[in-house]
VOGU-3710 file (C-alpha; in Angstrom, 3 decimals, decimal comma):
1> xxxxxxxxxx> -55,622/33,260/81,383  -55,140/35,707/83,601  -51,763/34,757/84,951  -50,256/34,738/81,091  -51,354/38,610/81,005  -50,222/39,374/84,265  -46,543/37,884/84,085  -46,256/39,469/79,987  -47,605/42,736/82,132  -45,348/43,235/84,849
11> xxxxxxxxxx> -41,816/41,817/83,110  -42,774/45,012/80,079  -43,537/47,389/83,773  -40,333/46,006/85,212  -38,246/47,309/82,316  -39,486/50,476/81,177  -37,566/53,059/79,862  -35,150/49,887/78,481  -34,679/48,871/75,053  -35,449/44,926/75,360
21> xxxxxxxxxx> -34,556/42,338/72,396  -38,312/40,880/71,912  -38,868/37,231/70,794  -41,738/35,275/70,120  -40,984/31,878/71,445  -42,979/29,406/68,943  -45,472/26,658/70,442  -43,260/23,452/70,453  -41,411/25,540/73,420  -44,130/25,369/75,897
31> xxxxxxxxxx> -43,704/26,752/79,676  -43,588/23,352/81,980  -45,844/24,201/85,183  -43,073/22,484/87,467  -39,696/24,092/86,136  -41,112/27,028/83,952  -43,997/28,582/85,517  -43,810/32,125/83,856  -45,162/32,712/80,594  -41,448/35,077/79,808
41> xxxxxxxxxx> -38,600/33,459/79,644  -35,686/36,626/80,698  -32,104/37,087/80,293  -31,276/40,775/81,068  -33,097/42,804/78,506  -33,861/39,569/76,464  -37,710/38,987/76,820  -38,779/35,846/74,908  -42,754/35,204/75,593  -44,113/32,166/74,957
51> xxxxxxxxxx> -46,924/32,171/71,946  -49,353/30,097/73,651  -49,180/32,469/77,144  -49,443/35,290/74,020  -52,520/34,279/73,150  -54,109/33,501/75,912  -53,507/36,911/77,130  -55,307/38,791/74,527  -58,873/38,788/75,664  -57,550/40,315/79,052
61> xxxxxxxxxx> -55,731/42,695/76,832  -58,575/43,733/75,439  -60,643/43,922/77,864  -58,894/47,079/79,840  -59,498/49,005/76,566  -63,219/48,949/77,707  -62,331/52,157/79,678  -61,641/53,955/76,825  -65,550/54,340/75,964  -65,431/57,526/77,794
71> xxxxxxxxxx> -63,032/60,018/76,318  -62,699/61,889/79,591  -61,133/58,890/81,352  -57,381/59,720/82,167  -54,839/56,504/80,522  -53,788/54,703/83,507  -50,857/52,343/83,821  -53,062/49,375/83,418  -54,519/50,820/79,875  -50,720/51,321/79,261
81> xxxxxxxxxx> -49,597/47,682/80,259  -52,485/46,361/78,201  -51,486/48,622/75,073  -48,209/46,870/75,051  -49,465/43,162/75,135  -51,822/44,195/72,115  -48,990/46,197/70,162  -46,952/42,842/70,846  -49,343/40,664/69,844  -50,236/42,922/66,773
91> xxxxxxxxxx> -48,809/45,717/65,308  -51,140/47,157/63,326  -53,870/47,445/66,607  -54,385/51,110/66,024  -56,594/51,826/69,200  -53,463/50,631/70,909  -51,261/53,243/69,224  -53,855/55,823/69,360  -54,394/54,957/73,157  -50,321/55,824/74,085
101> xxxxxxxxxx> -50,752/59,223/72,023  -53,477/60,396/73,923  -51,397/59,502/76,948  -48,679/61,534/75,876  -50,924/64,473/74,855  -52,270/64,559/78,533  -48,709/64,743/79,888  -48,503/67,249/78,005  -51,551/69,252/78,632  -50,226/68,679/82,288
111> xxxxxxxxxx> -46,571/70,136/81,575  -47,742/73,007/79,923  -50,224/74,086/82,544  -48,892/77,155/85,017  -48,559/76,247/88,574  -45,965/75,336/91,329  -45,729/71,593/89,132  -45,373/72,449/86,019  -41,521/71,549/86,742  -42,751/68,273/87,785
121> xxxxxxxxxx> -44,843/67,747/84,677  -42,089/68,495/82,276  -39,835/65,894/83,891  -42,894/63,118/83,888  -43,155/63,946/80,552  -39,892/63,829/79,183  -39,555/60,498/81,010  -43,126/59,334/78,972  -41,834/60,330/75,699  -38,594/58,519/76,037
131> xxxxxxxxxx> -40,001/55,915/77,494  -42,534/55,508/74,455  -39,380/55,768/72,667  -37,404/52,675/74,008  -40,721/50,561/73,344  -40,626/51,425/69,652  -36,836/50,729/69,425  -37,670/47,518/71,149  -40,089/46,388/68,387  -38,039/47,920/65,433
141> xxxxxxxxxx> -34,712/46,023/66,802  -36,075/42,860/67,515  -36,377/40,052/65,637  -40,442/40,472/65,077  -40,716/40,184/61,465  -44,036/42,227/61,419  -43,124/45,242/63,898  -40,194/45,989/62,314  -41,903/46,704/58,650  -45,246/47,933/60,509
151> xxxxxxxxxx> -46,511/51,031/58,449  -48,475/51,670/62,433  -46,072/51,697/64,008  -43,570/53,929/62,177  -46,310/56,444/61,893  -46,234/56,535/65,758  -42,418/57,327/66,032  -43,240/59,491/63,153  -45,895/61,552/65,374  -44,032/61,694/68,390
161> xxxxxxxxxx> -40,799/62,633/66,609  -43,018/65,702/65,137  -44,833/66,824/67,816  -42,246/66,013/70,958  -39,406/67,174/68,751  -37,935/68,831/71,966  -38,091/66,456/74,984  -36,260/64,280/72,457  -33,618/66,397/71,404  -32,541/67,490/74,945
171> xxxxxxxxxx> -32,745/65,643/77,979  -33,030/67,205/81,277  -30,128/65,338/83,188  -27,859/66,490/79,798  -26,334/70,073/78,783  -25,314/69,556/74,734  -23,995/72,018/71,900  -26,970/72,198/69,549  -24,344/70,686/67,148  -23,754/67,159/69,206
181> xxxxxxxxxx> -28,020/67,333/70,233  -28,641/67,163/66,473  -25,864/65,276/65,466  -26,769/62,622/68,227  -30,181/61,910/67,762  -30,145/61,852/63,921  -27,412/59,203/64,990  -29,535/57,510/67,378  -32,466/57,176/64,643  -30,703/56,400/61,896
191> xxxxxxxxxx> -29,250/53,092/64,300  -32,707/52,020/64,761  -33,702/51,897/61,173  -30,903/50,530/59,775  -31,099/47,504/62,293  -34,745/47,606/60,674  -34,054/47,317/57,806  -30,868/44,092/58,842  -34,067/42,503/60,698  -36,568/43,045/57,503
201> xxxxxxxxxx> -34,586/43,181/54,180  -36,187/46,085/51,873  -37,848/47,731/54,784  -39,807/50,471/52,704  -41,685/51,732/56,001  -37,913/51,732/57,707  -36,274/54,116/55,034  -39,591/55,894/54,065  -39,206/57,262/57,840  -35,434/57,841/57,615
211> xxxxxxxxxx> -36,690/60,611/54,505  -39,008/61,794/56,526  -36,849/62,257/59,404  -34,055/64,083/57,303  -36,156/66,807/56,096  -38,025/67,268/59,218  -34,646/68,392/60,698  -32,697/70,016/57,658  -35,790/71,911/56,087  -38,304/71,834/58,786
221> xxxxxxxxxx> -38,560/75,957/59,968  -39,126/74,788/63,506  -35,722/73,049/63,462  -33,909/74,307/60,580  -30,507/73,712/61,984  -26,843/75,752/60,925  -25,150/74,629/57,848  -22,428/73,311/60,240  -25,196/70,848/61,683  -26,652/69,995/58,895
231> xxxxxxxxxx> -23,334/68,822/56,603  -22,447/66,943/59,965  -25,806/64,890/60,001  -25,547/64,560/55,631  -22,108/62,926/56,104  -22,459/60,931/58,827  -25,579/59,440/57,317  -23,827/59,154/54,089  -20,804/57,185/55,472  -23,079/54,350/57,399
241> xxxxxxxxxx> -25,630/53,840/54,972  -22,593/53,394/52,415  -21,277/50,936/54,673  -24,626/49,334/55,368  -25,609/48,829/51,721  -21,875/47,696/50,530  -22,951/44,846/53,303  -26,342/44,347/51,826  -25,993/44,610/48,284  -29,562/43,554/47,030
251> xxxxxxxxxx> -31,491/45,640/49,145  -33,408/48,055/46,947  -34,580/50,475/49,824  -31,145/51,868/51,433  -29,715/52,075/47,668  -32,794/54,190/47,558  -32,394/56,350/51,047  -28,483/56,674/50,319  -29,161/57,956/46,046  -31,498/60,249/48,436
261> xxxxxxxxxx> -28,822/61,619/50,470  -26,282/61,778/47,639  -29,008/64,371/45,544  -29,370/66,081/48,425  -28,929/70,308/47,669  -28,283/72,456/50,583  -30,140/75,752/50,122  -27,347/77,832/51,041  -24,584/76,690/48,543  -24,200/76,149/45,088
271> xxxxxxxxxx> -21,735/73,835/42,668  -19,202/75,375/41,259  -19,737/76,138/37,628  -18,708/73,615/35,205  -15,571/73,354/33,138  -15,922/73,330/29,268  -15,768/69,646/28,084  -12,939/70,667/26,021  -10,774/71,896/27,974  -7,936/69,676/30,351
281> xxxxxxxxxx> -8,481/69,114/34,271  -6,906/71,191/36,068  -4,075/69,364/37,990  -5,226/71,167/41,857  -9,123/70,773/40,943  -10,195/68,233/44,094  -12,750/65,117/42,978  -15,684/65,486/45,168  -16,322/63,425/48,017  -19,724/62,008/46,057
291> xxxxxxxxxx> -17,547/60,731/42,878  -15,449/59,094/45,444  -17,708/57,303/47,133  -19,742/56,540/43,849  -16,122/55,025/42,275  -15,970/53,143/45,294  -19,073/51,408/44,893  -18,550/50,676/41,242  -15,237/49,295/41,753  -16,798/46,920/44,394
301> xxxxxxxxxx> -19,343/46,147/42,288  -17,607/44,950/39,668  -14,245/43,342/41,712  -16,517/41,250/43,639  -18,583/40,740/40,521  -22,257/41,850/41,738  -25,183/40,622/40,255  -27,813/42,419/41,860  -29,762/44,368/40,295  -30,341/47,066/43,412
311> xxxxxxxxxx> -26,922/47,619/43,418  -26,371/48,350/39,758  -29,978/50,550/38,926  -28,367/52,230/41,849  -25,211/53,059/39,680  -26,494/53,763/36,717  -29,538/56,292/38,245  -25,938/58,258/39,616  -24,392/58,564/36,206  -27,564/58,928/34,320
321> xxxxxxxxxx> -28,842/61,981/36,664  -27,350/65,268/37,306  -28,523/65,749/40,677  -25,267/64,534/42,895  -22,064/64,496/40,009  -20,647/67,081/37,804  -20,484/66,179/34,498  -16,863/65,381/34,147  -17,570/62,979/36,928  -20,594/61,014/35,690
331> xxxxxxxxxx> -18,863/60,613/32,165  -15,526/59,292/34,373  -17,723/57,002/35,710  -19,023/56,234/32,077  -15,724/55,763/30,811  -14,536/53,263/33,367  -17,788/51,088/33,095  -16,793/51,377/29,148  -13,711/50,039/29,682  -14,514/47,004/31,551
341> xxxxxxxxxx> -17,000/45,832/29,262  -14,461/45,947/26,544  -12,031/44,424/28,311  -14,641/41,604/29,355  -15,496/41,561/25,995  -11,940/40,497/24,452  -11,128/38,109/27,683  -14,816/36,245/26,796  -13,513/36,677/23,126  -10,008/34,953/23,011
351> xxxxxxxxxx> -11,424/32,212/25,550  -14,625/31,391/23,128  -16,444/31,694/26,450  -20,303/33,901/26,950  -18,529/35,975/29,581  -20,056/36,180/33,436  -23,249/37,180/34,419  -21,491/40,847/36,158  -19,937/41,354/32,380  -23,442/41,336/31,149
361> xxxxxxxxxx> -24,801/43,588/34,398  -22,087/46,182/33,341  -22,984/45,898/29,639  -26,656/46,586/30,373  -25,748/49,220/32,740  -23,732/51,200/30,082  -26,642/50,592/27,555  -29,002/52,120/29,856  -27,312/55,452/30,452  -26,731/55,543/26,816
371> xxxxxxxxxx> -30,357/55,005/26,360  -31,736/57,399/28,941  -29,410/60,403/28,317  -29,905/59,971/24,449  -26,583/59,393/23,670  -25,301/62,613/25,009  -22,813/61,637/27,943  -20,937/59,015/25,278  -21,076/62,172/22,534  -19,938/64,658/25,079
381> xxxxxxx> -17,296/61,783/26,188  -15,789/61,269/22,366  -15,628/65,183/21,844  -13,104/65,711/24,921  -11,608/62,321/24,552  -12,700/61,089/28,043  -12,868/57,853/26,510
//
């Protein structure tokens, strides 16, 4: 019907530029013609449409693509409005996507033209890319099971990230420090994928982006920020994804994004060389920010007694690799997961008991590193008596 498309139509119009918390109201809630006649139901910027209304208006959806046939055609609003019914009604419409990037590309065609509006045409579009912006973070933050993990879609915010880079970083109406625009819209991304990834558990297409996104800014040469900015944007990342996977312990994909971050090497540094096993610690030497975060995890792990296996090939990939811990600090590491499967051992012992299922995690765990550095970290560990 034509109604269902035009109500869907004009409460997306309404809104734009707004981040709105999508629904997809099932069919036992249909809209009564007496007391419900809209096909949206709205509460501020929560838009629930009803499936049936949905559905019905596809084919009118579809039917304002028909202008497309001609290439030379400018993207109109309608186009637009119809793009966002299809996109809602399925992510993976590509000719949808496709249609909002040419729109963009003609703003920009427009903006970059001399002439007395080229001011004009900058602002329209900076407005258009951040507008194309908030209807992505609507999708990605909503509870829409497919847009959220939508390869098509996160190749759009992809694109536009790359090739709008900066009428995203700064806005017209805003003055920033270079430090504070980078530092802010890493932020702002890293937000939307990580309520991605809360509203689609082991969002690879979520984190895969979040990778991209990191080394578009820190190693891209059209944005290769100062080393100030870029240990800002590495720690701040570090500390919420931390905090995001200590929440969501069996989700394989941030363990992987946040091992990521941790074996990150900044160009313009190198670790200080390493001590001889044999000789003592030196009493003022500082334990790195990465072995205290990775001690943090491990002592979580095993005080609330974790059992998931994300969590723990997460821990043992730190201590097995070289790429974020000095050696002293993986084989601390070593020697602490040592001693609490020995001590589990004698408490399963004396009570006649198997032992838990986390005593057997932690015994596997220690077995692995064993296995995949040959030996060499509990060899290494004997010789300076680290254990």
């Amino acid at each position: 019907m034509a109604e269902a498309y035009r109500s869907i139509a004009e409460c997306f119009q309404a809104r734009t530029g707004k981040v709105l918390e999508l629904e997809i109201l099932p069919s036992a809630f249909q809209p009564s013609p007496t007391t419900q006649p809209s096909s949206v139901l709205v509460d501020g910027c929560s838009v629930g449409v009803f499936k049936q209304a949905l559905i019905q208006a596809l084919p009118h959806a579809r039917a304002a693509f028909q202008v497309l046939d001609d290439r030379r055609l400018p993207i109109g609003d309608a186009v637009l409005n119809a793009s966002h019914v299809l996109l809602l009604f399925d992510p993976e419409f590509l000719t949808a996507a496709n249609a909002r990037k040419r729109r963009l590309l003609a703003l920009k065609a427009a903006a970059d033209r001399p002439g007395q509006g080229q001011g004009q045409g900058q602002g329209a579009l900076h407005r258009a890319v951040r507008d194309e912006m908030a209807v992505l973070d609507s999708f990605f933050t909503s509870p829409l099971h497919r847009h959220t993990k939508s390869p098509t879609l996160w190749h759009h915010r992809r694109w536009i990230v790359s090739t709008f880079y900066p009428e995203l970083r700064h806005a017209p109406e805003k003055a920033e420090e270079p430090v504070e625009a980078e530092q802010g819209f890493h932020d702002a991304e890293l937000a939307v994928v990580i309520k991605a990834g809360e509203r689609h558990p082991k969002n690879y297409y979520a984190w895969t982006y979040a990778r991209w996104l990191l080394t578009f800014l820190l190693r891209s040469s059209s944005t290769t920020p100062s080393l100030l900015v870029e240990q800002s944007i590495l720690s701040t990342a570090t500390d919420k994804v931390t905090d995001w996977c200590l929440r969501n312990p069996s989700d394989v994909s941030g363990w992987d994004f946040l091992w990521y971050l941790l074996g990150w090497k900044a160009p313009s540094t190198s670790p200080p060389p390493a001590l001889p096993i044999s000789a003592p610690t030196p009493p003022t030497q500082p334990r790195s920010r990465k072995y205290e975060l990775l001690e943090h995890i491990l002592n979580v792990a095993m005080t609330y007694e974790w059992t998931h296996e994300a969590a723990w090939a997460f821990l043992r990939t730190a201590i097995a690799s070289d790429a974020a811990l000095t050696l002293r600090e993986r084989l601390g590491l070593l020697a602490q997961l040592r001693i609490s499967r020995n001590e589990a051992s004698l408490i399963a012992l004396e009570a006649h008991e198997t032992g838990k299922v986390c005593d057997g995690m932690v015994e596997r765990t220690v077995l692995w590193i064993e296995t995949r550095t040959g030996g060499e970290l509990t060899d290494l560990a004997r010789e300076g008596s680290m254990i």
